[in-house]
C-alpha positions in Angstrom: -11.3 8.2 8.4 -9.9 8.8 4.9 -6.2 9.1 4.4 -5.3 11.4 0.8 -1.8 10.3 -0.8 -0.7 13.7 -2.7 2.2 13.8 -5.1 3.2 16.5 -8.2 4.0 12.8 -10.1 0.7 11.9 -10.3 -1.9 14.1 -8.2 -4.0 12.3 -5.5 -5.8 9.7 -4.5 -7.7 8.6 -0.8 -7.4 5.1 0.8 -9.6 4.0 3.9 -7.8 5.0 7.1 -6.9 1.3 8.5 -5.4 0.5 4.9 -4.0 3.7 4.8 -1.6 3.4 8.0 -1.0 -0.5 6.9 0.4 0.7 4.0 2.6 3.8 5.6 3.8 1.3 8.5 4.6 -1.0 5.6 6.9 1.6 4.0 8.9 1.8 7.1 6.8 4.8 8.8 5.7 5.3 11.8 1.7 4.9 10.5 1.1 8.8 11.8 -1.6 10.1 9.0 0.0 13.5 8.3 3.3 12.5 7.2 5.5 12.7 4.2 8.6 11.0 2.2 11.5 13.3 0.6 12.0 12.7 -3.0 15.2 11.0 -1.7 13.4 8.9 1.0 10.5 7.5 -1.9 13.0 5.1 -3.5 13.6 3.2 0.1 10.3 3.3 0.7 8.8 1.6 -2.2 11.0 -1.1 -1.9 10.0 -1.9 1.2 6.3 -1.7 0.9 7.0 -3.8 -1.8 8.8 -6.3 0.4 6.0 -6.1 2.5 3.5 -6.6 0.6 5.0 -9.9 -1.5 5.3 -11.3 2.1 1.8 -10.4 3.2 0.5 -12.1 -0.2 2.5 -14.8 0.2 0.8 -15.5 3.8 -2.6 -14.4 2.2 -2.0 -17.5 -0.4 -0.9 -19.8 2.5 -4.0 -19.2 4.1 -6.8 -19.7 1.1 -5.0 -22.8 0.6 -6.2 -23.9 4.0 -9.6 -22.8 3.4 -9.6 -24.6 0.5 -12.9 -27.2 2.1 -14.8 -24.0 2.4 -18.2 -23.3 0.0 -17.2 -20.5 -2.4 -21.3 -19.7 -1.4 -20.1 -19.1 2.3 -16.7 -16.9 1.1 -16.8 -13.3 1.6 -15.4 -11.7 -1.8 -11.8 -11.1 -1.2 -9.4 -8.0 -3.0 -5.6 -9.5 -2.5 -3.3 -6.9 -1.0 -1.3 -6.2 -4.9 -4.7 -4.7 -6.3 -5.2 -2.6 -3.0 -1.4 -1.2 -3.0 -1.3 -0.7 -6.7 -2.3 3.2 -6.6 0.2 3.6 -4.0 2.6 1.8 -5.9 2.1 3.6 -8.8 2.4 6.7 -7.0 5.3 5.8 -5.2 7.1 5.0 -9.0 6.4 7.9 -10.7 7.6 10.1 -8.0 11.0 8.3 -8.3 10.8 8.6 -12.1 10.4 12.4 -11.5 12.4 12.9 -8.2 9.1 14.6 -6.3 7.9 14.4 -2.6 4.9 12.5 -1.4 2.6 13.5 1.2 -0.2 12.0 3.1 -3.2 13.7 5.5 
């Protein structure tokens, strides 16, 4: 499943489903695929995705610290949560800047 973020700020973009509802749940939705923010709910949201997602990097550092012993050979390449949110996040700022809706389906 694909999941398309739609906003007049910025256009669209499509994340992976399972990232996709991570994200929404993160923004304090209840993960349901077709859903959508008010250009006076964005504001909320994005500061708590943001909340979110320092604390979910911050567990994602803990956690690499630990594996630490392990080969970099046997590692699986890793993308940290920031680089995966940023098109949401950028979304998600420009629709406050410009006091629009976002969408998702």
């Amino acid at each position: 499943m694909v999941v398309t973020f739609k906003s007049r700020a910025t256009g669209e973009f499509s994340m992976l489903g399972n990232e996709a509802v991570r994200r929404i749940k993160m923004m304090g939705r209840s993960g349901t695929v077709t859903g959508a923010l008010s250009a006076d709910e964005v504001s909320a949201a994005l500061k708590q995705l943001k909340v979110a997602i320092a604390a979910e990097k911050e567990a994602e550092e803990a956690e690499e610290a630990e594996e630490v012993e392990e080969k970099e050979d046997d590692k699986e390449p890793h993308v940290n949560i920031s680089v995966r949110a940023y098109p949401l996040i950028e979304m998600l700022t420009a629709a406050v800047r410009e006091n629009c809706e976002v969408m998702w389906y």
